[in-house]
C-alpha positions in Angstrom: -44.5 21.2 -18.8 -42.9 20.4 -15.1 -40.9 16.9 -15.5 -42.3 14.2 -12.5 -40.5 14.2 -9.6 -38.3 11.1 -9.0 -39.3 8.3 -6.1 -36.7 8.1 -3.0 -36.6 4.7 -4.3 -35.5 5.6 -7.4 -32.9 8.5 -6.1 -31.6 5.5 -3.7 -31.2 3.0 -6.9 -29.7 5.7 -8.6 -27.5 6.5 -6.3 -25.9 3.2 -5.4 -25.6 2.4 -9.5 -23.2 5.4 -9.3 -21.6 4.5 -6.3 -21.2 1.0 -7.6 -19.8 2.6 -11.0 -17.4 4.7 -9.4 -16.0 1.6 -7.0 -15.6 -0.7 -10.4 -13.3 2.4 -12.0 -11.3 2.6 -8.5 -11.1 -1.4 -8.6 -10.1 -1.1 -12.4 -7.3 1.5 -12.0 -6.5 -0.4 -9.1 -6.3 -3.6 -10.5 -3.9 -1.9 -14.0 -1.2 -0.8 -11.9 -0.2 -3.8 -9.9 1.6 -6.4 -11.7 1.0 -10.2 -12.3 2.7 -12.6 -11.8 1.5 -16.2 -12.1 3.2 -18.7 -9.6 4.6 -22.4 -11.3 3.0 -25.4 -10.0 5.0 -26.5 -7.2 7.6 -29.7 -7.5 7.6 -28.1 -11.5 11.1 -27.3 -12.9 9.9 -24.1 -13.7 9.0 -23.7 -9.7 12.3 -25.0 -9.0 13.9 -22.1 -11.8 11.3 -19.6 -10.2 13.2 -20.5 -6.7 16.3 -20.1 -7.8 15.4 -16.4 -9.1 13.8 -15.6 -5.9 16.5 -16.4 -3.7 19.2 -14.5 -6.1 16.7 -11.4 -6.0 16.9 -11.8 -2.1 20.8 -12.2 -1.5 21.0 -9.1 -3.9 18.3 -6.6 -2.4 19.3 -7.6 1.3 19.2 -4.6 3.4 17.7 -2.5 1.3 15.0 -0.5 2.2 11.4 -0.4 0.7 9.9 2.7 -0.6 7.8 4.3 2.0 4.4 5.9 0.7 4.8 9.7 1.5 6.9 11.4 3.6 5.1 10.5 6.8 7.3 7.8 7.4 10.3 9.8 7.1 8.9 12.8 9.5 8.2 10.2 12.1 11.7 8.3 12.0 13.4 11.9 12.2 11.3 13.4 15.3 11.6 9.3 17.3 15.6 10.2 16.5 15.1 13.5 17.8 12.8 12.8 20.9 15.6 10.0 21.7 18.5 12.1 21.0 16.7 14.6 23.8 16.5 11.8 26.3 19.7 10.7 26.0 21.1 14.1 26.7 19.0 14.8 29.4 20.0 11.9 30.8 23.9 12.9 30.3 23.2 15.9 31.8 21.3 14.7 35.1 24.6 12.7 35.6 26.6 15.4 35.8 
């Protein structure tokens, strides 16, 4: 025996259940790979300690740089360099 066809109503609830599904799984993943960290209540000596740490961590990663997501970043500093390196010797050589 043939099995009943399924209503578009039913495709369309079934297919926003999965899309749902699959956007609590992304959120999930998501949500496991970034760390917590609850903040002190402020005017708290724990805030006050939780200052303190802050501002060390600052004075001692000054200047560094974060870490870029792909190299994208990197292929677009190195052709800005290059496009300016260009202009300024074009420019050096129109003097002359």
């Amino acid at each position: 025996m043939r099995a009943m066809a399924s209503s578009k109503k039913a495709k369309k609830r079934k297919a926003r259940r999965r899309a749902h599904a699959q956007r609590v799984e992304k959120h999930e993943t998501k949500a496991k790979e970034k760390p917590h960290e609850h903040l002190p209540h402020s005017g708290t000596p724990a805030n006050d300690e939780y200052l303190l740490k802050r501002s060390r961590q600052d004075l001692v990663g000054f200047g560094e740089f974060r870490r870029s997501r792909g190299p994208w970043p990197t292929i677009l500093a190195v052709a800005a360099a290059a496009m300016l390196a260009i202009g300024v010797l074009a420019w050096v050589l129109t003097i002359w």
